[in-house]
PLY file of the C-alpha trace (Angstrom):
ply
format ascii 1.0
element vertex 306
property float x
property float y
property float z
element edge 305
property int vertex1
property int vertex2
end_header
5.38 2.22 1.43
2.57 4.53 2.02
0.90 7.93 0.94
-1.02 10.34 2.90
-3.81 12.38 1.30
-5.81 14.78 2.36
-9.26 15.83 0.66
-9.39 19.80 -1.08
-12.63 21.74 -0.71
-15.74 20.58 -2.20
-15.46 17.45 -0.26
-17.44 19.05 2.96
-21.18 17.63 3.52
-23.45 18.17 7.03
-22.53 15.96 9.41
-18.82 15.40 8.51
-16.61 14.46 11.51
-19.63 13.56 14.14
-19.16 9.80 14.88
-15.50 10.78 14.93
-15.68 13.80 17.75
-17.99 11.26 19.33
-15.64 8.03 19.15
-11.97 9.62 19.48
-10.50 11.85 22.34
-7.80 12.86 19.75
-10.45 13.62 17.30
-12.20 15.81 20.03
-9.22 17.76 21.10
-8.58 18.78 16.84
-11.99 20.17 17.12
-12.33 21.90 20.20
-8.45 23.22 19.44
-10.13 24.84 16.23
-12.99 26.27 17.81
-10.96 27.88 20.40
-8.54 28.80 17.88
-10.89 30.27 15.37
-13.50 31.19 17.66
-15.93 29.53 14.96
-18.74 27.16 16.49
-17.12 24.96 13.99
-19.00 21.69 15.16
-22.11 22.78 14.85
-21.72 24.02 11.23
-20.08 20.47 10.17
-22.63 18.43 12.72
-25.81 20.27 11.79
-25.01 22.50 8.74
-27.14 23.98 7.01
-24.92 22.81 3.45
-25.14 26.37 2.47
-23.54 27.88 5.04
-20.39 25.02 5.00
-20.56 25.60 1.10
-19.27 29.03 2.26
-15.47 29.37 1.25
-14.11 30.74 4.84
-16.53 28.30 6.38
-15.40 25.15 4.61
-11.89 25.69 4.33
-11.27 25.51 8.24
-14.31 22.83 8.67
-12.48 20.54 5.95
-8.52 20.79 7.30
-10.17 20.52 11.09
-12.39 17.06 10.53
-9.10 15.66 7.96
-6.43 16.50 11.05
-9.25 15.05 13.09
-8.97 11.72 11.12
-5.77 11.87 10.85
-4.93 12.06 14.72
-7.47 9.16 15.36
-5.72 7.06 12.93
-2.29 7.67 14.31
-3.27 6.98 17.32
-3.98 3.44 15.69
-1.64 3.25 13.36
2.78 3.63 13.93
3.38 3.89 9.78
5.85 6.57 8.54
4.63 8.16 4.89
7.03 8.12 1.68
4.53 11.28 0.66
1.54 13.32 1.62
-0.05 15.55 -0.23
-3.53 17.58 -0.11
-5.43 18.45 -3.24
-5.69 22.51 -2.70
-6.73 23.23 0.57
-5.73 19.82 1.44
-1.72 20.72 0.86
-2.42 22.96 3.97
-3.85 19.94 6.11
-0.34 17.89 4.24
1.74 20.76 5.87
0.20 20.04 9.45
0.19 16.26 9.22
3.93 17.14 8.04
4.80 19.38 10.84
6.01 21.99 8.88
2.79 23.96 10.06
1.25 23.50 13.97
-2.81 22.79 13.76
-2.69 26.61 15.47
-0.85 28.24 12.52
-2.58 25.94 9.81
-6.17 26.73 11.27
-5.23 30.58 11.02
-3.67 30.79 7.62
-6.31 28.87 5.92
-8.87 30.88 7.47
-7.07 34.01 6.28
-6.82 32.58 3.28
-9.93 32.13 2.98
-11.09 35.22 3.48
-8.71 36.64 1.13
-10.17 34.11 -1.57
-13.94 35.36 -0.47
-13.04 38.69 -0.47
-11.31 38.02 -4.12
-14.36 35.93 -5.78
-16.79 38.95 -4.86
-14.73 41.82 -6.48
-14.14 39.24 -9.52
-17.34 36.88 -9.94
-16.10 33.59 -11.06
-17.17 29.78 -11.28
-15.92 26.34 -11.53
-17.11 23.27 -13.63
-15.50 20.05 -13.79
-15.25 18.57 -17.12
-15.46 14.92 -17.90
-14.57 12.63 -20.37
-13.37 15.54 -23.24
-9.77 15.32 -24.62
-7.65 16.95 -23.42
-7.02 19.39 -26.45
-10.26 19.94 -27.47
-11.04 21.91 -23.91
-7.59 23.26 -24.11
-8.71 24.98 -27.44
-12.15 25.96 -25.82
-10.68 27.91 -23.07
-8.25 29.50 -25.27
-11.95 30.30 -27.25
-13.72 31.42 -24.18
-11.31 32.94 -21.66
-12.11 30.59 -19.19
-8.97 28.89 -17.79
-7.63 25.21 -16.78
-8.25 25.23 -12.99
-7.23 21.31 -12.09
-6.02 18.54 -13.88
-7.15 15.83 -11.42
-7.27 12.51 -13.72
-7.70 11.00 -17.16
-10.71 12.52 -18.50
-11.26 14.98 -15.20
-10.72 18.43 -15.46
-12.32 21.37 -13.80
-12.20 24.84 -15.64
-12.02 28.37 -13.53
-12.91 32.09 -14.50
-15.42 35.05 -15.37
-18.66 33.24 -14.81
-19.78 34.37 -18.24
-16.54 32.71 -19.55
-17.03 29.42 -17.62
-20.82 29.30 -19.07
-19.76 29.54 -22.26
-16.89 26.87 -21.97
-19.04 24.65 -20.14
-21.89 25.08 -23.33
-18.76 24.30 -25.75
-17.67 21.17 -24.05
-21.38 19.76 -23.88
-21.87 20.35 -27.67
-18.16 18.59 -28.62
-18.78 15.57 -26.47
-18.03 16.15 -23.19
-19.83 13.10 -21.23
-20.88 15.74 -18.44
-19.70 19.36 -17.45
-20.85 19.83 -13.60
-20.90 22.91 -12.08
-19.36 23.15 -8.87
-20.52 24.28 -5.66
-18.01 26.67 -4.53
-18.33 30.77 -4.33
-15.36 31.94 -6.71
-13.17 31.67 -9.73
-10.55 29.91 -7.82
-6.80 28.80 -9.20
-7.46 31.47 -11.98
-5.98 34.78 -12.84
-8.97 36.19 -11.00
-7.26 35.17 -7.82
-3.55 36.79 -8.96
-4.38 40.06 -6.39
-5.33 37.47 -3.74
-2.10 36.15 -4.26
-0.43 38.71 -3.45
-2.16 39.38 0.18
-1.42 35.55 0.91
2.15 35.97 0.34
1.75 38.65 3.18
0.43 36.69 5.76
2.59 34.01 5.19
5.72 35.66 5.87
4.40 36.22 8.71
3.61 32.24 9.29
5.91 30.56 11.09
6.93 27.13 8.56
9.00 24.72 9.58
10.96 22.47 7.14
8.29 19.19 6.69
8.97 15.99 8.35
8.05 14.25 5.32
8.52 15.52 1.59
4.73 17.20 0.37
4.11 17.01 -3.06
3.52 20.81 -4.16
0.06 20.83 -6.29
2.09 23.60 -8.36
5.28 21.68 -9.12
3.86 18.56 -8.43
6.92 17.47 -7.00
8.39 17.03 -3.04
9.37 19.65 -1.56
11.20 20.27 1.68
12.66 23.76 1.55
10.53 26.56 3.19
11.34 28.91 0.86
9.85 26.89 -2.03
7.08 25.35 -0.23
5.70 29.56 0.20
5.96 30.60 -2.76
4.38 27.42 -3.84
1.34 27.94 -1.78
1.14 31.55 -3.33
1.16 30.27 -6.97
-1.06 27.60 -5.97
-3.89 29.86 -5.54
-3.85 31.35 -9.52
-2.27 28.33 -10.91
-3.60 25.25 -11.73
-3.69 22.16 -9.76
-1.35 19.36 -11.17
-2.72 16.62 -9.22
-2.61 13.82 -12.16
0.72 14.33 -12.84
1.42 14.30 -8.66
-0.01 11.23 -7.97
1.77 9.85 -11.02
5.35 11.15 -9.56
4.36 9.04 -6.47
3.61 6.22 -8.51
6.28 6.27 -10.33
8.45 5.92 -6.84
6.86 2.36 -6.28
4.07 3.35 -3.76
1.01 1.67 -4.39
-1.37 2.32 -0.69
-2.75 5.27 -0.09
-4.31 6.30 3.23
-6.83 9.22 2.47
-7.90 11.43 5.06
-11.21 13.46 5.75
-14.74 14.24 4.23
-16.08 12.21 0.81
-13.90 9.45 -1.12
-12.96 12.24 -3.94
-9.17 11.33 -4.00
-9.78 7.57 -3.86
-12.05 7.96 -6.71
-9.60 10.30 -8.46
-6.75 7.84 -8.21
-8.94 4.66 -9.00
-8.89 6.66 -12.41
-4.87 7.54 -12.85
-4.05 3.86 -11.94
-7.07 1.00 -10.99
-4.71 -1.01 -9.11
-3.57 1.40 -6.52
-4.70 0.67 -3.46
-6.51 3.50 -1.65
-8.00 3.10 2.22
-10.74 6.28 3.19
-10.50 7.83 6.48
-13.35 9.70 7.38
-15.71 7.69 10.14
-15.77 5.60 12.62
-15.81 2.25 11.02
-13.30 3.01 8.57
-10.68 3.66 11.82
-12.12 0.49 13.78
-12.12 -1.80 10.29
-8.03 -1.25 9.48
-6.44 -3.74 8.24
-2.55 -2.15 10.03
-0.72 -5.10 8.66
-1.32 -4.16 5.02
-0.10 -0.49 6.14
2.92 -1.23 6.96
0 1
1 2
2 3
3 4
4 5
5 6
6 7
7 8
8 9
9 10
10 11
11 12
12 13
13 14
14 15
15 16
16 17
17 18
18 19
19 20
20 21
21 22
22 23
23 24
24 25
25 26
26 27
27 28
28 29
29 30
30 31
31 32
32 33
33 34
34 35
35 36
36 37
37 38
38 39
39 40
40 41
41 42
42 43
43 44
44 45
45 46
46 47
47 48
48 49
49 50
50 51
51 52
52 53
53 54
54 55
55 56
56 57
57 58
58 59
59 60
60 61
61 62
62 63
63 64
64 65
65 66
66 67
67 68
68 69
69 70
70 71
71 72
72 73
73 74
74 75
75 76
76 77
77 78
78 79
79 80
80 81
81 82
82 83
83 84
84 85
85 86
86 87
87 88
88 89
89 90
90 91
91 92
92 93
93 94
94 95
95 96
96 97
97 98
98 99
99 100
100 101
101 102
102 103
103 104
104 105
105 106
106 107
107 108
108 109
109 110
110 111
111 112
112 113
113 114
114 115
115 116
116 117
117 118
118 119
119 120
120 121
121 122
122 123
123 124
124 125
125 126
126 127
127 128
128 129
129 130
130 131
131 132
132 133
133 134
134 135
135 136
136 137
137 138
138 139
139 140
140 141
141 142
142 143
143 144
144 145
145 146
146 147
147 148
148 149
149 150
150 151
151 152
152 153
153 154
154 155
155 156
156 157
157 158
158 159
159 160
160 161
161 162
162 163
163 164
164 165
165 166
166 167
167 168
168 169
169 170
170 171
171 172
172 173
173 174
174 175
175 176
176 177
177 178
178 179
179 180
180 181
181 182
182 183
183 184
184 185
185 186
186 187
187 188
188 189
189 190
190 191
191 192
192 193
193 194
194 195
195 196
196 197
197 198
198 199
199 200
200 201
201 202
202 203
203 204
204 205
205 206
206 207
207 208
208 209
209 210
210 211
211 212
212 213
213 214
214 215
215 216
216 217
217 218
218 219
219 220
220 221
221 222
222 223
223 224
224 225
225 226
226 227
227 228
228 229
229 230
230 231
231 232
232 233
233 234
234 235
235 236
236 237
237 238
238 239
239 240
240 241
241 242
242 243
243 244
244 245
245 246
246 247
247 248
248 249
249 250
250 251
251 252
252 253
253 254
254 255
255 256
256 257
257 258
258 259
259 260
260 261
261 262
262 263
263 264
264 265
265 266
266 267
267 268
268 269
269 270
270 271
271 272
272 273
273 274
274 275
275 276
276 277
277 278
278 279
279 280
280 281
281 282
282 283
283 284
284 285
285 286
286 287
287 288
288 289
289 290
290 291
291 292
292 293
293 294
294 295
295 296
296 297
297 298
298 299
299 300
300 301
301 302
302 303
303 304
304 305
């Protein structure tokens, strides 16, 4: 059995999806279907940057689901293996819903681009910030952002938690965690508050536009990042992505539902190894293959996928 994951903004870097435009026809038609789409010149911000304009949340968003799909089509194209799961940390439940077909690339491209906007639009009427937190129990930053206002954003892994909120809230956390032990508190490079109360009004304009999303009912069951459980009904799935975007992220206990259903590979898909390393930490036996280049499509070992 087999898992499909799909990487969550903050994974984006210059020059993500190049060798795979270059190497794959299926990989070309994802991107030159976005562009057209979007009418973004979408491969020249992930080819050639510059970072700070693909650090951009309506830039990055569409840049990271386009070069995951992109993987994701050269690998099938590989690859005949039917998923137990997928699932996309954030943004990446969006890319989970196309590799699912319970959204077309099309519709996908358009309502994370929307949303998007919305969340741009959001994190400059409410200044926020991120910062993951490492290695601090659990408790003790509970307790500080209960102190500080700031709020519990993702809980991605043992000892891996980000924090969301007011910026001057998120400073202040961050300070608190440093002086009770925390082994590092990294700010993250990202232009809001995001799965925070600060986004509850966004919220409510994504609901909007996706009623008016056509959602089919997923081939495969997609772990919701705010139940962390399947789901299948298109109801649910909705009004999970709206609660997604204030709520926090329960990826730890997600992968850990999966685990507990006997699934041990894991096929990510698109920029940086963040969900490999994530899961490497929730269980160092599971085995985790990263598609993202080139090689890693040419070096498969199928056999072990199946």
């Amino acid at each position: 059995m087999v898992v499909f994951l799909f990487a969550g903004q903050g994974a984006q870097y210059v020059g993500m999806g190049k060798d795979l435009y270059e190497s794959f026809p299926e990989s070309k038609a994802v991107f030159d279907k976005a562009e057209a789409v979007l009418g973004l010149d979408l491969k020249k911000r992930c080819f050639e940057g510059p970072e700070e304009l693909l650090q951009i949340t309506s830039v990055s968003q569409p840049a990271i689901l386009t070069c995951s799909i992109a993987a994701f089509e050269a690998f099938k194209a590989q690859v005949k293996v039917e998923p137990q799961f997928v699932a996309g940390l954030s943004l990446g439940e969006y890319t989970a819903l196309v590799a699912a077909g319970s959204l077309s690339l099309e519709d996908g491209l358009l309502l994370v681009k929307k949303r998007s906007e919305i969340m741009d639009a959001a994190a400059r009427k409410n200044p926020g910030k991120m910062a993951a937190v490492l290695e601090l129990p659990f408790d003790k930053l509970k307790a500080i952002c209960q102190e500080t206002g700031a709020e519990i954003a993702n809980i991605n892994a043992p000892g891996q938690v980000v924090i969301s909120g007011k910026a001057k809230a998120v400073e202040q956390a961050a300070k608190l965690c440093s002086e009770a032990g925390a082994k590092r508190v990294i700010e993250l490079a990202v232009s809001g508050g995001f799965h925070s109360s600060l986004m509850l009004e966004a919220s409510r304009e994504l609901r909007q536009v996706l009623d008016n999303t056509p959602v089919s009912a997923p081939l495969v069951p997609v772990v919701s990042n705010y139940t962390a459980q399947p789901e299948r009904e298109i109801g649910e799935i909705k009004e999970n992505l709206v609660s997604q975007m204030y709520s926090s992220v329960r990826w730890e206990e997600s992968m850990k539902f999966i685990l507990s259903k006997g699934v041990n590979n894991f096929v990510e898909f698109g920029p940086g190894k963040v969900l490999k390393g994530i899961l490497r930490r929730i269980d160092a036996n599971a085995q985790v293959v990263s598609i993202e280049k080139k090689e890693n499509i040419l070096s498969l070992n199928k056999e072990a996928l199946k």
